[in-house]
N, C-alpha and C positions, 0 to 999 in steps of 0.2 A: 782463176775464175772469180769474178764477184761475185762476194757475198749476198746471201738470198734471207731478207727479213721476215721474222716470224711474227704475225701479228694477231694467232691466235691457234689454241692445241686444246682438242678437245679429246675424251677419252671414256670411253665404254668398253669396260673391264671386269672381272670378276671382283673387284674393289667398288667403294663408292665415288665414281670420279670424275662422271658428269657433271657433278654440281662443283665450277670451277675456283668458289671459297673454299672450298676440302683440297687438302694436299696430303693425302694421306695420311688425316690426322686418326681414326678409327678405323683401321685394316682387320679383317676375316682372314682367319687362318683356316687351312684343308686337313682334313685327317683322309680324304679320300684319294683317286685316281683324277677326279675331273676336277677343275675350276670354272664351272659354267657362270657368261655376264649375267651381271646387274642391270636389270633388262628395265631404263625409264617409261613412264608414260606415253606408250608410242601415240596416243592419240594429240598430241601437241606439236607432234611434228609430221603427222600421217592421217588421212583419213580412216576411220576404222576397214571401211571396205577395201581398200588397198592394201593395210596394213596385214589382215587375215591371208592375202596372197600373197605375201612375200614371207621366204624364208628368212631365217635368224640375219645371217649375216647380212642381207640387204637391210632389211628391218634398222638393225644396229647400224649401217653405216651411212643410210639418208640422214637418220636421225642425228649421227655424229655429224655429218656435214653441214646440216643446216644449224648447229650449233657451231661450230666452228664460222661460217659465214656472219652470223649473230654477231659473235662477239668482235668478229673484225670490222666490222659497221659495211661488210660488203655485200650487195645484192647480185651481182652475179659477176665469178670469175671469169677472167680470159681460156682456160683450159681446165681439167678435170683430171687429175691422173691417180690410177691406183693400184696396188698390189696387193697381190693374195696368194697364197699355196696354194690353197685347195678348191676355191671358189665356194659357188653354191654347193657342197657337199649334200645336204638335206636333200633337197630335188633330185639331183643324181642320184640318192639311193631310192626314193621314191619309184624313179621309172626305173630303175635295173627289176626293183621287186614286181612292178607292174608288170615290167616283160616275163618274168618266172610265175608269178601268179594267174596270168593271164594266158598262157601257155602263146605269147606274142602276139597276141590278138585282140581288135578289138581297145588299143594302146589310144588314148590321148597325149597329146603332143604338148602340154601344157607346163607339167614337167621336165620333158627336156629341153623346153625353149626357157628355160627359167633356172636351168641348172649348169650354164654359158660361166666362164670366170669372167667377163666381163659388165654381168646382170647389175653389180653395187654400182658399178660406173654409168650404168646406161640408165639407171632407175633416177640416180642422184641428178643428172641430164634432163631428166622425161620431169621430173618433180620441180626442177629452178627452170625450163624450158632453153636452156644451157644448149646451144648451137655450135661451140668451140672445138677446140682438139679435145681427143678425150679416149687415153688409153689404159690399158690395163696389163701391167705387168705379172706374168708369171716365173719367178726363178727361184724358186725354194727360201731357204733362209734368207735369201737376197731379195727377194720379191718387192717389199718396202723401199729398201735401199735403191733400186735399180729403179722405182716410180720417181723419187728424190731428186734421184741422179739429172731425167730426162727432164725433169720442171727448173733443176739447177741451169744447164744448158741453153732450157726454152729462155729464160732471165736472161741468163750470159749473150747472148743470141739478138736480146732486143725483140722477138716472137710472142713475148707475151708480159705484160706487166702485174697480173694478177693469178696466181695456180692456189687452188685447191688440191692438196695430195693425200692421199691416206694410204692406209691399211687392212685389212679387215680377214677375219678368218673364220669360220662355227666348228662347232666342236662335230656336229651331226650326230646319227643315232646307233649307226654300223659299222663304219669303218675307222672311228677310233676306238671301238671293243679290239679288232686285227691290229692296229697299231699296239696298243698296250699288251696284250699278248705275243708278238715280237717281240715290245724293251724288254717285258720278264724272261726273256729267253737269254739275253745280252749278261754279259760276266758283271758289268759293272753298266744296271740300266738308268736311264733318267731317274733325277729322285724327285725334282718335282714334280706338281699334278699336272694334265696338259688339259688348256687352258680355250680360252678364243676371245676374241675381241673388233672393238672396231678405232681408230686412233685416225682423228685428220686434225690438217695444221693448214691456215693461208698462208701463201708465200707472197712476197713481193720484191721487187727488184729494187726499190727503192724506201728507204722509210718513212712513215710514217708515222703519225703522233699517236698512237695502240702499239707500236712497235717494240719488245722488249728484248728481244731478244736477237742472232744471225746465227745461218747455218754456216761455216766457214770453209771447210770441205768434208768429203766421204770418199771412202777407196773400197770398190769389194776386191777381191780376189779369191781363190780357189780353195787354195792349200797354204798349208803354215806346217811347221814343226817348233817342238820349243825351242832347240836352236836356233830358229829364226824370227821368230813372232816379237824379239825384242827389236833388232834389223830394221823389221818391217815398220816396227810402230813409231820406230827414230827419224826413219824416211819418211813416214807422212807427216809427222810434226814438223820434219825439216822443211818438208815444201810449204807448210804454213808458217815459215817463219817462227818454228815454237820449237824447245825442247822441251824435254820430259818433266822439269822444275818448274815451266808453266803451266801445268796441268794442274785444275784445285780440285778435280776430284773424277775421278775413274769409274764407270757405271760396265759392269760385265755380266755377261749376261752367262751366269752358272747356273747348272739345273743341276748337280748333282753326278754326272755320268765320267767316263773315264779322261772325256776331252778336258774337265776341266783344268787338268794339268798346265793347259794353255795358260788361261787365266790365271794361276798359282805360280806361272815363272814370270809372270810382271808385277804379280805382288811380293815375289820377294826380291826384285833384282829393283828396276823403274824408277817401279812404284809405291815403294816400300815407306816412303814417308809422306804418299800422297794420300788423304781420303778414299777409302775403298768402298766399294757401294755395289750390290746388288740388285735384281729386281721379278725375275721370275718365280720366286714362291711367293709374289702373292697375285702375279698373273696366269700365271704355268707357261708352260711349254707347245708353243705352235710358230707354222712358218713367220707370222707377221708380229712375232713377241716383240722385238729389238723397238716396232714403233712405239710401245708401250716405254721399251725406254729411252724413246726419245722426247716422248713429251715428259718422263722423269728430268731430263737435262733442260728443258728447255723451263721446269717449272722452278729446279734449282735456281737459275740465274734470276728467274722472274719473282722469285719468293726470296732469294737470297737466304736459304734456308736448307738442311738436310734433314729428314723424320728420321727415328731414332729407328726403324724398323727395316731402313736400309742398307745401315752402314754394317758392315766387315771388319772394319776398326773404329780404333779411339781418336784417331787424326781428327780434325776440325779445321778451318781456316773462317779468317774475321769476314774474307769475303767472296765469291765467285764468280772468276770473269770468265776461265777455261774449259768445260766440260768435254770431256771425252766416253766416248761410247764405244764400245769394243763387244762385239757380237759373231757365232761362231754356232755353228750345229754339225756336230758328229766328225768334229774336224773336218769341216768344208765350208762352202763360203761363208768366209770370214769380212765381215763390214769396221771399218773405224771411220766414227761420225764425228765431227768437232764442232761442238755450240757457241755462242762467244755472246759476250753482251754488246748491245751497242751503241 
């Protein structure tokens, strides 16, 4: 497949990461459960009266997108694509409460036409007046991955010369209280906090003079064991033409939980002299975290630089053309992304 240029990654996180000269140079540490975003000035990118009816995650991911379009000098893309876990979660719990509060009656609909996982997508559309292809991926930790995939394609394909992609997730107000109550239940539960965000990147088929970077491939799949997860990761570097001594530096995405065993037999087998690098304690843990670290890889190559608040080891290299992404929740789909300069 060819390669798909990045020509801009923008990032609303529990960090400060929208403002695109910050590379994680002042990062916020959690003592608590949640890492809720660094919520900008939505009035710069949203009218106030619009802005008051959208939940967090739309909110955060117009905003990411038309920063991402900014910085790419592009006014509007060929397609639109996005993934998410859980969607509008906010809204959904708003009408479940309404339906029990209200004894089901009496219900406006305003909430649940606004609580669709497709709403980030259709609002980012409604707001550029965006007419294009315009989907929205739902696969759990894959969900990013699998919006990636289908804009990799639309390029490959010759269907579209310009994608806008993202990510995006909210913490919401009730149903990560149930999820956190599960991990405590778990022998060995996430240790990060869980987190949300909104992550978009332009893509292009072709490069251009903003261009810094390329996506080279991505592979989801299902299942791994540590037996295998080394197998796997030799085969997809093989099919890019790369073994594991081209890799400058290894991004995994560990929260702490018992899977991360994965991750721990490629840093000592692989990986073991390559740069190791994390990133979920200082985003936390939700379906669309991995996008958070892909604009981590994609700022590597563009800053040619690693923040000290990443790394896992004392490795360093003079410079970085490789990056790999290695992303996994609960031992199931499992994503490896490969960045490259270009």
């Amino acid at each position: 497949m060819k390669p798909c240029y990045i020509n801009s990654a923008v990032s609303i996180s529990a960090q400060d990461t929208l403002n695109d000269s910050n590379f994680l140079e002042n990062t916020i540490s959690f003592e608590g459960k949640l890492a809720e975003a660094i919520h900008p000035n939505y009035k710069k990118f949203l009218s106030p009266i619009a802005s008051r009816r959208m939940a967090t995650a739309v909110k955060m991911g117009v905003a990411a997108a038309k920063k991402a379009l900014e910085l790419a000098k592009l006014e509007m893309p060929d397609a639109i694509i996005t993934g998410t876990g859980i969607g509008c979660i906010e809204d959904s719990e708003k009408f479940l409460n309404a339906i029990l509060d209200n004894d089901e009656e009496f219900l406006t609909p305003t909430s649940f036409i606004q609580s669709t996982h497709n709403t980030v997508g259709a609002q980012i559309a409604l707001t550029l007046k965006c007419k294009g292809y315009n989907v929205t991926y739902v696969q759990g930790a894959a969900s990013f991955e699998s919006a990636v995939i289908d804009a990799q394609l639309m390029l490959h394909e010759n269907e579209a010369n310009t994608i806008l992609v993202g990510g995006t997730d909210e913490l919401g107000k009730f149903l990560i209280n149930d999820i956190i109550f599960a991990e405590e239940a778990e022998e060995h539960p996430i240790q990060t906090p869980f987190g949300e965000g909104a992550h978009f990147f332009s893509l292009s088929s072709y490069k251009q003079t903003n261009s810094f970077c390329a996506l080279k491939g991505l592979k989801i799949f299902n299942k791994a064991r540590t037996d295998t997860i080394e197998t796997k990761i030799k085969a997809f570097l093989k099919e890019n033409y790369l073994v594991p001594e081209d890799i400058d530096a290894v991004i995994l995405g560990k929260n702490g939980d018992a899977f991360d065993v994965l991750y721990q037999t490629l840093q000592d087998s692989i990986f073991r002299d390559t740069p190791q690098l994390h990133y979920k304690h200082l985003c936390g843990e939700f379906f669309t975290a991995s996008a958070f670290g892909f604009w981590i890889a994609t700022n590597i190559i563009k800053q040619q630089q690693i923040p000290d608040v990443l790394t896992l080891n004392s490795i360093a290299k003079s410079s970085y053309k490789n990056v790999l992404l290695y992303n996994q929740l609960k031992g199931q789909q499992h994503s490896f992304t490969l960045v490259t300069s270009c």
